[in-house]
Phi, psi and omega in degrees: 000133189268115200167181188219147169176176198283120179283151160261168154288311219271005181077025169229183221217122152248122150303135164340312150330342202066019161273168178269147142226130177305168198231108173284308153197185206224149202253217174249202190259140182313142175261072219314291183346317191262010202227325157278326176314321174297299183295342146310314209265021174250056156019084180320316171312055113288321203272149170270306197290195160325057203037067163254070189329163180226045195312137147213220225253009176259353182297121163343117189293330176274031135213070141283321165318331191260272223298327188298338181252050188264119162276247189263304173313154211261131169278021214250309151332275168348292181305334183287308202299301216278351165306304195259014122312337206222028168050353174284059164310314176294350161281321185300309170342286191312302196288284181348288165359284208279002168243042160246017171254154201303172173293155161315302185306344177083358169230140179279121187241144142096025186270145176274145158236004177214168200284309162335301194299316220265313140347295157269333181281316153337275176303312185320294186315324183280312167326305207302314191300329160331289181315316176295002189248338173288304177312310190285317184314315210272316162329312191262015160063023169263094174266345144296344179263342191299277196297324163319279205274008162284342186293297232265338190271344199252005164270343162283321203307301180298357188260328161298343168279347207274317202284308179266358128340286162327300213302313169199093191346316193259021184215080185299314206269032148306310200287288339188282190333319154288001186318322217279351187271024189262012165249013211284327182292003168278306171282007175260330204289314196264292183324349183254339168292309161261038162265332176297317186261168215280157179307143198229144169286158183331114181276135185299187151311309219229132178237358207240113188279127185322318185303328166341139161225166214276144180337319181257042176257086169347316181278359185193143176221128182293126148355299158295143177296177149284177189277334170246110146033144171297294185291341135334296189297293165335287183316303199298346184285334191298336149267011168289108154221148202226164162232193176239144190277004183194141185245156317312153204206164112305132197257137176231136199235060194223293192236055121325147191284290195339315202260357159318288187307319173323294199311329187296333189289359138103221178298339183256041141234038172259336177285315180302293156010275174316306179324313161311301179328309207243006137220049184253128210243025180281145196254166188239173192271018184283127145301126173267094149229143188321279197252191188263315178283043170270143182286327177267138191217089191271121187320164162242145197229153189247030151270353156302297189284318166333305176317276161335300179277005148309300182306323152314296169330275207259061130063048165216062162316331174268334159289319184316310148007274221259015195243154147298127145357266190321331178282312168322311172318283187314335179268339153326306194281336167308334216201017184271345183283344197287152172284153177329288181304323176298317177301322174304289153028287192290247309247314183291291187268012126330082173296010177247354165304151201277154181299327183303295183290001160294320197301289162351269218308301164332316185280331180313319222262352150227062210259113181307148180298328180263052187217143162226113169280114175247164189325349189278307213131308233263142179232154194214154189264126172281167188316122165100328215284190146074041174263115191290359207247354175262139160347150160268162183274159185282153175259191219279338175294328155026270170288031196264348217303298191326324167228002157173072179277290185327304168316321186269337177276336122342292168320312175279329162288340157283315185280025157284328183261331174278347163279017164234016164246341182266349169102019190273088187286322191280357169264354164264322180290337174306305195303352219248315156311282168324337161254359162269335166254013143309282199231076180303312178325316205261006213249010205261315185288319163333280194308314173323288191333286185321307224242022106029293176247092181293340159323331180311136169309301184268031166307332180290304195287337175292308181302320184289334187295305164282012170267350170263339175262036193004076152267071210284013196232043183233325196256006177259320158307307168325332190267267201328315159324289178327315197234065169226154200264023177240004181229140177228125185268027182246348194304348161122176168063224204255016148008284201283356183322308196307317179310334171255321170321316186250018191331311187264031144273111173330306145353266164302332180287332126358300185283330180283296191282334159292329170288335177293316204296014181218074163254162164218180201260359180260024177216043199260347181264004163312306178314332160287305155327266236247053203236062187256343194299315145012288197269028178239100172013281161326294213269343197261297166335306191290330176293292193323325157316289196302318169289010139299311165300104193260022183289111205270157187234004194212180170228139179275150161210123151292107136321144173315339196260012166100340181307153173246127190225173185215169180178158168220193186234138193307137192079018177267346148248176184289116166075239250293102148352122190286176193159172215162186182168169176222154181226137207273091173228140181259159213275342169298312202283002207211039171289180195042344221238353142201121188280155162319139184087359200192138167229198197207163181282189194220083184272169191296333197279340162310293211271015197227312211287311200277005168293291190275358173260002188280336164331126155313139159090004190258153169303166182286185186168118249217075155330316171291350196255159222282182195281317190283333157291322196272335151316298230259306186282341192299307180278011174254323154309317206289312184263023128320285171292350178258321174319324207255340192329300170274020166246007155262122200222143186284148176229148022252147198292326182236137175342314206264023198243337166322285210291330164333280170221183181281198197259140172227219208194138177209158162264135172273137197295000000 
């Protein structure tokens, strides 16, 4: 890294961060003066938190040296301490300064008014940027720099716990601010271990040969072993670093080249699996965090990735889950001669199985051939599959029908009645699904059961189930559910499914229209979520009402930093909950049409156009765009939807098509 700080003789650097760094070579000398004037004038107003700069793509080239080295902590402390250090109050002033102008919004946040405050704020800000700088060394498999600032961050750690003590004594949850440093003696703990081991030769890139398929694909595994050794392979996990594909997220370590190749050995890599589970105390190089800027940041120990490819081997994640090491063995030493299928079988009729593996085990066996689940959750269509105009396909239990189709359906109508006597609604009504796409004929009594509790997360799947197996007094609870003040059908997914599934039951159509008639604007991203709501009468009137209504309840607003967001405030309509969002637009696609700094109102027929334009196929539509443009699309959607009205149709069409996607919307040709 290319950057300026305070030189030593001795061949390291204190940075504008306040960190030490070694020095690879040193330039000439620096101008402080023109180097804070510069870094005032990249508009400090950008920042949200506590005097926290953001570098993105408008920053100044010349104080790139200061933003590069910003991690999670804010360096704006720091820079200060050392400006007045360095006898420069008036430079120190000048930067303190320049983040007390105000916000778009008009308020100043995250200002210290006393030497305590400033103190703590000061120090908090400098640990974080330290810690953040011990993950990255050790993430990126630098473990000598790793254990330097790790020695130096948690003996500071302790003097600052030590300070605010002192300060103040009757205010234990000062110290709560430091929380984020308990994982820091973890990551020290293991970096100086591998600096104790021996060296390892390089790994390819690539361990995985084309013939090879991916670890959670049920159907097939290669026959041949991999080229490298189970315990080869082990050792190796300890380098595993992955991310996530999405934030907030689950981190999935199944494909990986490493656990790919594990995965090929089939059941004879599950007893070394286990050994890893129950004593291997090694950290992997992966990072645990919500988002990318969260302050806290927690090792992965690769009895974590065990976990996972256990669960894949034997295609129960929930048993793996809910069981001990020691328990697991015994159920190994039980079950390792059994076939794939056979272990779900066992695992569903097992009465000391935990309710999560019942569920489990259920879903293995009537899980469509053309769906593939891996141990994470994420599920994908194999080549061709999930075609509605087509058969369903047989599931993966298939063959149990012959010698113990009755037994497994007995089995699912008993644990449906025993997870609705423990009050587990929502794991009886899954199960309760699950035995109508076994077995529809045999599934009503299930379902009756199940449905019992109208609270269960999967009541919509229950109601439709028993509306297909014309249980007609399934659709008047439903309604009567719907319009009780503790439920809610407006949350997005497949709620609503029975409205489309059943268009010509009086009932629901009954029920369909009292609810559009109660939109509100804060449940107006139905059209998005859900925007299967579309192909339902009631809701297609009701958009076309609302996109009449220009009453405006919000704000449209550009940040300075080019994002565009919206928001209203509770109560600004009648019955309606404040709420907001920001849309991912660049300040290029929208020049002239709302400048940076500046906003505009946010009407209802605004926040419902950009919602419904998100449809395939529908005209665009622009929170940003000037009144007389958002007007013009506004009426162009309307008469989208009033043309098209009887060509829309829903997905997903059928029960057994759930699992497929989620819910939409299409026009039929």
């Amino acid at each position: 890294m290319k950057t300026r700080g305070w030189v030593f003789p001795e061949g390291f650097a204190v940075c504008w961060n306040g960190m030490v760094y070694r020095t690879l070579s040193v330039g000439e000398p620096g101008d402080l003066d023109d180097d804070v004037k510069k870094i005032i004038a990249s508009d400090p107003r950008k920042n949200g938190d506590f005097t926290r700069f953001t570098r993105n793509e408008e920053t100044p080239p010349a104080v790139a040296f200061w933003f590069d080295l910003e991690l999670r902590g804010s360096m704006v402390p720091a820079s200060i301490a050392l400006l007045l250090r360095l006898n420069r109050p008036d430079l120190a002033t000048a930067l303190w300064q320049a983040y007390q102008v105000p916000d778009v919004r008009g308020g100043v946040r995250g200002t210290a008014q006393s030497t305590p405050e400033w103190f703590r704020a000061a120090s908090v800000e400098w640990l974080i940027t330290a810690f953040h700088r011990l993950t990255g060394h050790f993430s990126n498999a630098d473990d000598l720099d790793a254990v330097e600032v790790g020695e130096s961050l948690i003996a500071w750690g302790d003097h600052v716990r030590a300070a605010l003590r002192k300060d103040r004594p009757d205010r234990v949850a000062n110290l709560t601010v430091l929380d984020f440093l308990h994982p820091a003696p973890v990551f020290l703990s293991d970096a100086r271990r591998r600096l104790g081991a021996p060296l390892r030769s390089p790994w390819p890139n690539t361990v995985i040969e084309k013939r090879a398929v991916p670890a959670h694909d049920p159907a097939a595994r290669p026959n041949s072993p991999s080229r490298h050794s189970i315990v080869e392979l082990i050792d190796r996990l300890e380098s595993i670093k992955t991310e996530k594909i999405m934030w907030p997220g689950i981190l999935i370590f199944s494909v990986e080249p490493i656990c790919l190749e594990l995965s090929q050995w089939g059941d004879a890599a599950v007893e070394p699996l286990l050994d890893v589970l129950e004593n291997d105390r090694r950290l992997t190089r992966t990072l645990e965090f919500d988002r990318p800027w969260s302050i806290e940041q927690k090792p992965v120990w690769v009895k974590d990735v065990a976990k996972e490819l256990l669960g894949n081997l034997l295609d129960s994640p929930a048993l793996i889950a809910s069981s001990t090491p020691g328990e697991l063995r015994l159920w190994w030493a039980g079950n390792r001669t059994t076939a794939r299928l056979g272990r779900q079988f066992e695992l569903l009729a097992a009465e000391n199985s935990p309710p999560e593996t019942w569920i489990s085990s259920a879903e293995y066996l009537t899980r469509r051939s053309d769906i593939i689940v891996s141990t994470t959750g994420v599920s994908r269509r194999a080549m061709g599959g999930c075609n509605p105009d087509q058969p369903v396909p047989p599931m993966l239990g298939e063959d149990l029908r012959a010698g113990h189709g009755a037994e497994v359906t007995g089995l699912l109508h008993r644990r449906t009645l025993t997870l609705a006597a423990a009050h587990r609604s929502d794991e009886a009504c899954r199960m309760a699904f699950l035995a109508y796409l076994w077995e529809p004929a045999s599934a009503l009594p299930s379902l009756q059961a199940a449905a019992g509790d109208k609270s269960c997360r999967d009541y919509h799947l229950v109601t439709a189930a028993r509306l297909a197996l014309r249980d007609l007094p399934a659709a008047s609870e439903w309604s009567e559910m719907v319009r009780e003040p503790a439920s809610s059908p407006f949350a997005g997914g497949e709620a609503l499914l029975p409205l489309w599934l059943y268009p010509d039951n009086p009932v629901l159509a009954q029920a369909a229209e009292w609810l559009a008639s109660r939109l509100q604007p804060s449940t107006l991203s139905l059209f998005a979520s859900n925007a299967s709501v579309l192909a339902v009468p009631a809701f297609r009137r009701a958009a076309i009402r609302l996109l009449s209504d220009a009453t405006a309840f919000g704000v449209v607003t550009r940040s300075l930093d080019g994002s565009l967001g919206y928001s209203w405030t509770t109560g600004a309509v009648e019955g309606g909950a404040g709420g907001g969002g920001w849309l991912e637009v660049g300040l290029e696609e929208t020049l002239g049409q709302l400048p940076p700094g500046k906003s505009h109102p946010l009407r209802i027929n605004d926040f419902l156009a950009t919602q419904i334009s998100s449809v395939a196929g529908t005209p665009g539509f622009r929170l940003d765009w000037s009144e007389a443009d958002r007007n013009r699309a506004i009426a162009a959607i309307a008469r989208y939807l009033d043309s098209n009205g009887n060509r829309f149709r829903a997905r997903p069409t059928r029960l057994e098509d759930v699992a497929c996607s989620g819910p939409g919307v299409y026009l039929e040709p």
